[in-house]
N, C-alpha and C positions, 0 to 999 in steps of 0.2 A: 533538527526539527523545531518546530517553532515552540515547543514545550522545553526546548533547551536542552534535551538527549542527544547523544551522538552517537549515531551508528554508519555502518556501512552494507549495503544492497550487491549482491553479488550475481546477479540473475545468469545461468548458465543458457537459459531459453526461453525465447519471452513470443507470443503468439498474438497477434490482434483479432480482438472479440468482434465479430462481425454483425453474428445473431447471437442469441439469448434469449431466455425466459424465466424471468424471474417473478414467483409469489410469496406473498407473507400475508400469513391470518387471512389466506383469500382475498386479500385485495393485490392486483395486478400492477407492480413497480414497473412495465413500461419496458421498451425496447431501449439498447446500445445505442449513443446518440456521439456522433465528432462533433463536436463545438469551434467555433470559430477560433477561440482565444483561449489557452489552457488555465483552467480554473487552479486558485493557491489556495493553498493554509499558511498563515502568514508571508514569508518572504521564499516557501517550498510551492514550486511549479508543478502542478501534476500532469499527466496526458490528455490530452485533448480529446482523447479515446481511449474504450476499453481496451485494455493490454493484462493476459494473465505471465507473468513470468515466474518462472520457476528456479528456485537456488537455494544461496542462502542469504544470510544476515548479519548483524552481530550490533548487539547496543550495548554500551555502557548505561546500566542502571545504576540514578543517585537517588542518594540517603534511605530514608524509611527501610524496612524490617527486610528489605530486598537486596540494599545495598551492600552485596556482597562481591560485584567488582562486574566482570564480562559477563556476559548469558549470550550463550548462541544458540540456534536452531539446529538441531540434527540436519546431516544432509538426507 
């Protein structure tokens, strides 16, 4: 990750979000959009579309009151 974490994405099953409807505080965030060119955070590529996948994870957390080694997500 471009924060310099490392983990690993395990996704068992992954679905493309075609529709949706999403609001906050009453204002209307807008339909599921494919983009031409998949948008990054720093040198990480994301989808170019909505994609929910479902699995698991697993990061190495560093330093601070956290750093206590692996954390993974429940399956």
């Amino acid at each position: 990750m471009p924060s310099g974490h490392v983990g690993t994405l395990m996704p068992g099953r992954m679905y493309y979000v075609d529709e949706a409807r999403a609001v906050l505080d009453g204002t209307d965030l807008g339909r599921p959009a494919r983009l031409d060119r998949n948008p990054r955070i720093g040198d990480v590529p994301l989808p170019a579309r909505g994609i929910l996948a479902i699995g698991q994870a697993a990061w190495r957390v560093r330093g601070g009151s956290a750093g206590r080694g692996d954390v993974s997500a429940p399956p």
